[in-house]
C-alpha positions, 0 to 999 in steps of 0.5 A: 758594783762599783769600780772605785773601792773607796765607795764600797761601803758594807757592814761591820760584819762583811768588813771584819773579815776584810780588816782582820790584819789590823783588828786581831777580834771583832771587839776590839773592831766594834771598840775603835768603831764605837770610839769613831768620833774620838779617834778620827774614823769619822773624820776619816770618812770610814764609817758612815750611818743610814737614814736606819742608825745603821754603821756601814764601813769602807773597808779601804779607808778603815785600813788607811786609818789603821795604817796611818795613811791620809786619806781624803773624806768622804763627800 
């Protein structure tokens, strides 16, 4: 596992749980995340695909865009 927790990366479900704070129903978690490339989660560097068109999310860097704090993209 890693140390630096902006490289921790897992599923929508894994992550909800982590981010139930700022997102009060898994809904309206999947509706930002659907909505990723309009409202700066991508550009955020929160959400990334696989090679499979999987949706993996860094909790961490989810939380910082909930929160409206800057964060750097991922590389």
């Amino acid at each position: 596992m890693t140390d630096n927790i902006l490289d921790t990366w897992m599923s929508v479900a894994e992550a909800f749980p982590l981010l139930r704070k700022h997102f009060r129903t898994l809904k309206t978690f999947q509706h930002h995340l659907w909505k990723r490339d309009e409202n700066g989660l991508a550009a955020a560097g929160a959400v990334r695909m696989t090679p499979f068109k999987r949706l993996l999310v860094n909790p961490e860097r989810v939380r910082a865009w909930a929160m409206a704090e800057d964060t750097q993209a991922a590389a």
